[in-house]
N, C-alpha and C positions, 0 to 999 in steps of 0.2 A: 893751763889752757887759756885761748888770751880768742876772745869772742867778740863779734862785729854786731853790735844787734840795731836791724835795720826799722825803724818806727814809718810805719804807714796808717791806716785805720783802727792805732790802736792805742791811741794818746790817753791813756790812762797807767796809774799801776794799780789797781784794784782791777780783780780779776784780769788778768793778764798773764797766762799761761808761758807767753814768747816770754814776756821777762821774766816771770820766774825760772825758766828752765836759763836764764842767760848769767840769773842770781847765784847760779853753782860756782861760774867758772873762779877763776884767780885774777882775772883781767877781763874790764871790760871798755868797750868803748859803745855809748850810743846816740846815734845820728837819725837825723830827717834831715830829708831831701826834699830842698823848693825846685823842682823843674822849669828850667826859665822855658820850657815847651807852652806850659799852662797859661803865661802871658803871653800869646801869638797867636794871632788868629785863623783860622780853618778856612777853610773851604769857603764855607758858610758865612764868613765873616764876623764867629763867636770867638771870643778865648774861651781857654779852660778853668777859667774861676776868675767871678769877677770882685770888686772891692766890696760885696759883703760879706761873700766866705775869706774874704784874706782878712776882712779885719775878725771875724771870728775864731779864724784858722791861729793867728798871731796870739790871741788873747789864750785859746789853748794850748797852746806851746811854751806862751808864759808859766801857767797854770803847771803842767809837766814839768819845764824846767826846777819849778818850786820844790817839788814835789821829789824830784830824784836830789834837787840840792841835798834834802834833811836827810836821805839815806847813802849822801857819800860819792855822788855820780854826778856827771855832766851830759846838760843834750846838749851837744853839738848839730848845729845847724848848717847845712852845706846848701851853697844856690848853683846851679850851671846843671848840666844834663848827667841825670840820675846813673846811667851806665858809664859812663866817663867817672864821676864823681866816685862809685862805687868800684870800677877798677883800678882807678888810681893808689885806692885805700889797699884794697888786695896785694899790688905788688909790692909793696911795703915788707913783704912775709911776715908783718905782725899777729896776723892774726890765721888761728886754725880751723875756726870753724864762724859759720855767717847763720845766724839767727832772723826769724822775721815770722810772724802774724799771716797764713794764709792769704794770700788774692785770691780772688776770684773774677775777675772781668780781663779780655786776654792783653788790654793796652797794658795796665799797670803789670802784666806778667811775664811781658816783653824781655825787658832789661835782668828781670830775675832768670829766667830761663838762659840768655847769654851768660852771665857770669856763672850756673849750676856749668855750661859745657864748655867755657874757657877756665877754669880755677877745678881743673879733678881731683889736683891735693887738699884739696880745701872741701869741709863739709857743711853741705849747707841742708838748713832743716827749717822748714813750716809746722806752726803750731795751730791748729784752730780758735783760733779766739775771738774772731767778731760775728759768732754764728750761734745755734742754738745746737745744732748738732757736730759732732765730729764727724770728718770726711768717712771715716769706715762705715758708719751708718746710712753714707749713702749710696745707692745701687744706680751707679752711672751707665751702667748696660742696658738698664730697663729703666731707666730716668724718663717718668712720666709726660707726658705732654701737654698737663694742666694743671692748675693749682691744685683742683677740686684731687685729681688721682694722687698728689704728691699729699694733700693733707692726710687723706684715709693710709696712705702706705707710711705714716711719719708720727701718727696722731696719738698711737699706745707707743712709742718709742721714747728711752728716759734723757732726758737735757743733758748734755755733757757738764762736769762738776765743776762750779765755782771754786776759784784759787784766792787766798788773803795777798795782798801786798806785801812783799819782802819787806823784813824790817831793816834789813842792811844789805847793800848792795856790792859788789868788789871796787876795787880801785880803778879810777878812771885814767885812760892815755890821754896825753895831749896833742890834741888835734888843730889844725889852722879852721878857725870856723866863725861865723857873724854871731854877733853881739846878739841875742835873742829880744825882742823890745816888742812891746802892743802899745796902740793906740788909749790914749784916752779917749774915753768915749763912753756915750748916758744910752749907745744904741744896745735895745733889745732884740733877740736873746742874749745874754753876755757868754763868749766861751770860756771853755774848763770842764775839768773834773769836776773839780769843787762846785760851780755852776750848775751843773748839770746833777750832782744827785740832791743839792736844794732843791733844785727841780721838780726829780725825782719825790723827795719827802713832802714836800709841798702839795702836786698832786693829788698825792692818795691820802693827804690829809683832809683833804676837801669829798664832797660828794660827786665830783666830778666822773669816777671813773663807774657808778655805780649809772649814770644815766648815758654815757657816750655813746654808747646806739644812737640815742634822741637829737644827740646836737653835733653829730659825725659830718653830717652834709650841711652844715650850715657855712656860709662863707665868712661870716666874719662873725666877733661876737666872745664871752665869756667861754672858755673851754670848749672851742669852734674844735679842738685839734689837743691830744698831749701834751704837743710836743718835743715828745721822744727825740723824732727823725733826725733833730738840731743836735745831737748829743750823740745819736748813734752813727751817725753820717765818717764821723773821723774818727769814733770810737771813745770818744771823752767818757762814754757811759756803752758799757758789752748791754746784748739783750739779756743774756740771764742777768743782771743785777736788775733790768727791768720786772723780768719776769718774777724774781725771788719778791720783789715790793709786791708782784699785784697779786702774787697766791699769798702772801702774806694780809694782805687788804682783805681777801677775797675769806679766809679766815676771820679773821675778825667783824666781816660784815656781811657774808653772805657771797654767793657765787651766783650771778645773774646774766642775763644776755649781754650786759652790757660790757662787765668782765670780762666773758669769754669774746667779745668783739675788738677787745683788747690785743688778746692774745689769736686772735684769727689775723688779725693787720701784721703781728710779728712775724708770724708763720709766713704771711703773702711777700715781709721782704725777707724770708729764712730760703723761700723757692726760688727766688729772684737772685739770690746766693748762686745756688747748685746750679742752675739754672744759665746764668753766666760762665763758671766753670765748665759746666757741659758742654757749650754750643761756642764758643770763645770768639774768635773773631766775626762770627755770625748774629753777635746781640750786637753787631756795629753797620750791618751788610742792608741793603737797600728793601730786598726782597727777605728778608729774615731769615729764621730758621725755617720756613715753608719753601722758601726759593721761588716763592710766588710775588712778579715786579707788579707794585701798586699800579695805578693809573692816575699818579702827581707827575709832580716833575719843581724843577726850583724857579721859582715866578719870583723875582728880586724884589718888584715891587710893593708884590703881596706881600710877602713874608714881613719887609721892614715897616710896613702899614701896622702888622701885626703885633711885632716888637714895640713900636708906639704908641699900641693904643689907636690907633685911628683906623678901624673896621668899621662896617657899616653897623655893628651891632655894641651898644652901652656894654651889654653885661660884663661880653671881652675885653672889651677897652679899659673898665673899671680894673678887672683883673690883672691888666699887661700893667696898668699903670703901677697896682701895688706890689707889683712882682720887679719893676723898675725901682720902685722908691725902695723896698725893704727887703726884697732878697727871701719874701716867703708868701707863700697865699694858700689858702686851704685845698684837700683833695679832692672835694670838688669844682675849685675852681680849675686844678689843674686838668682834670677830664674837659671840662665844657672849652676849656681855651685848644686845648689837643685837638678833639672831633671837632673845631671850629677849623684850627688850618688843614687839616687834614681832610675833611670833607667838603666842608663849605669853601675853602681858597685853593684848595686841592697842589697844595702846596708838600712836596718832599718831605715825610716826618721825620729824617734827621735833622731839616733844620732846625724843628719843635725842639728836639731831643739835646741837639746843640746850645740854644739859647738858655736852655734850661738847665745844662752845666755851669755856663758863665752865672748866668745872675741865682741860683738856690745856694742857700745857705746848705742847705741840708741835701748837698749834690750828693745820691750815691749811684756809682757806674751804672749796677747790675738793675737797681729797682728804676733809675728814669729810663735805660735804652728799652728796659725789658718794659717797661708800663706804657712808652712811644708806640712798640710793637704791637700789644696791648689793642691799642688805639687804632691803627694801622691796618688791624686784619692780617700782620706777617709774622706775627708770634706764639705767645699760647692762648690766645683764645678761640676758643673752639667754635664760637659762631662766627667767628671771620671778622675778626673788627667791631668799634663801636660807635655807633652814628647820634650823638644827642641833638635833640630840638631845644635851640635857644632860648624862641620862645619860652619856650614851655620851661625850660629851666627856669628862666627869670621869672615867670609868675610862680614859680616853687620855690624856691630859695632868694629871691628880692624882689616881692612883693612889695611893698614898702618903697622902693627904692633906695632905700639907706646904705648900702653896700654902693651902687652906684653913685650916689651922691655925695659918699665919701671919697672916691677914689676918681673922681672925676670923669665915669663914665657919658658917653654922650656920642650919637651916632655921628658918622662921619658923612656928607653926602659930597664923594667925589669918588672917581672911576678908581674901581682897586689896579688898573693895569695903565701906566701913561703910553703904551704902543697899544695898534690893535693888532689883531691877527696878522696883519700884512704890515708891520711894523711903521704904520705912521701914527705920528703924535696922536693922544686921544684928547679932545675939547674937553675940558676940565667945565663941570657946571657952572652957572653964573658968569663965564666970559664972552 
């Protein structure tokens, strides 16, 4: 049997279920697909990944390439549009069956769904592996309506079982495919595998993970953040290999709030999973899975004020700034920058949700549309939205000003809108 196995979010072979199950066949070929989609811009005026995930995207693919080299395989690399790309490969009749890593958000499920109902000779099969559970354990008919009810119905339920790395892999087809190549580059995070469970051991070598409760909302700072999310985001690193370090930790040094607050953040993007799946092209929809339409709308002006940094308020600006420079900023900056367009500029939250695809490193579909929503008042939270005071943030978490002062926070005083209501020019202060 001569097997297609399609890599998405799961750029690892430690633990990776999809590969092993591709590790039986007698042939194999395995490909990632660059969507030239990703570099073109929406609606909105975002692409889908901008140049800080692509140089870490690149650096993990290196990382993989490596990786499948020493067990006898090749990743082939394909660029142009993922359903073209993958049918083209099908008509070939080389291959009998098509392999691939569960989706869960219904864009990237798009393309896989046409090829399951054009290719019925051909068997294609999803394996659960960028989740903490397997799909049968979840109850999509009575699929909760908030974190709080999916953790209690999920919470005595056991991890789906870690798999070792094949030590040899079948022989590889030759495929027309690009030269796999990264950047040189001194920028942090670095990706990979390898990268990421350094990472990993590094960690929970330190005390860090025993106090993260304490320094979770901090915006910047020594162990502000895991950062997991950079590793789990494409799959360089599954959550059980997370989880297996921190009950491991959690033995050896005791099991505390701060532990379990670990493992409550995996759980929030484990919902964010099913959650996606569930509700499919409605974690993308305007009015959400509630079908209740906000009262935004897309104010051009605002919005790109906001993308730069130039709001009337430091904290934000600090944050858009270091979200421009590096492709990451802490979870509570991203709350406070959300409830700032969304309430305060009363701006459309897909644009939020947009901007936040192109420039995060650690873009994942299900946990930014599903956490925009979040924000929003049109997803799962059950008090309807989340409104934070600025203020009051910045005197809780940059007190000091040092987070602003690094990232070049500083108010803006000019009109967020250059029309007014009745669309003529608005006099820009000091002219």
């Amino acid at each position: 049997m001569t097997t297609l196995y399609v890599l998405t979010d799961d750029l690892r072979i430690d633990d990776n279920p999809a590969l092993n199950l591709a590790a039986r066949d007698e042939k194999l070929a395995v490909i990632y697909c660059i969507d030239d989609a990703v570099f073109k811009t929406d609606r909105f005026g975002c692409r889908g990944m901008g140049q800080h995930r692509w140089r870490f995207l690149r650096q993990s693919l290196q990382d993989l390439n490596q990786d499948l080299a020493e067990r006898g395989q090749v990743l082939h690399l394909l660029e142009g549009d993922t359903l073209t790309l993958s049918t083209d490969l099908l008509r070939t009749d080389q291959f009998s069956r098509v392999i691939r890593t569960r989706g869960h958000d219904h864009r990237t499920n798009l393309w896989w769904n046409q090829l399951v109902a054009r290719f019925v000779d051909i068997e294609f099969i999803e394996v659960d592996g960028s989740t903490l559970f397997d799909q049968e354990q979840i109850q999509f008919e009575t699929f909760p309506d908030s974190f709080s009810k999916f953790r209690k119905g999920i919470e005595d339920r056991p991890f789906r079982h870690s798999v070792s790395a094949p030590n040899q892999l079948p022989g590889s087809l030759d495929l027309d495919s690009r030269l796999i190549t990264a950047p040189t580059s001194d920028a942090s995070p670095r990706g990979g595998s390898l990268a990421g469970k350094d990472h990993l051991t590094h960690y929970f070598s330190t005390e860090a993970a025993c106090v993260y409760k304490e320094t979770r909302n901090a915006l910047h700072g020594e162990h502000y953040s895991t950062g997991f999310s950079t590793y789990l985001a494409n799959g360089s690193l599954s959550p059980i290999q997370v989880v297996q370090q921190l009950f491991q930790y959690e033995r050896e040094f005791g099991k505390n709030e701060s532990t379990q607050w670990i493992l409550f953040e995996l759980l929030w993007r484990e919902f964010f999973r099913w959650y996606g799946l569930r509700y499919g092209d409605l974690l993308f929809e305007f009015a959400g899975i509630n079908g209740q339409r906000p009262l935004t709308s897309f104010y051009r002006d605002r919005f790109i004020k906001w993308t730069e940094g130039r709001t009337p308020w430091p904290l934000v600006n600090a944050a858009m700034n270091e979200l421009r420079e590096t492709g990451l900023i802490s979870n509570r900056a991203r709350q406070i920058v959300a409830s700032c367009l969304v309430n305060e500029l009363e701006v459309d939250w897909r644009c939020g949700a947009s901007y936040f695809a192109e420039q995060l490193i650690d873009y994942d579909a299900c946990s930014n549309w599903g956490n925009w929503q979040y924000i929003a008042g049109v997803g799962a939270d059950p008090r309807g939205g989340r409104h934070f005071n600025i203020d009051k943030q910045t005197e809780l978490f940059d007190p000091d000003a040092s987070y602003r002062n690094r990232w070049g926070g500083a108010a803006v005083n000019e009109p967020l809108d250059s029309v007014d209501y009745y669309d003529w020019p608005v006099e820009r202060i000091g002219t």
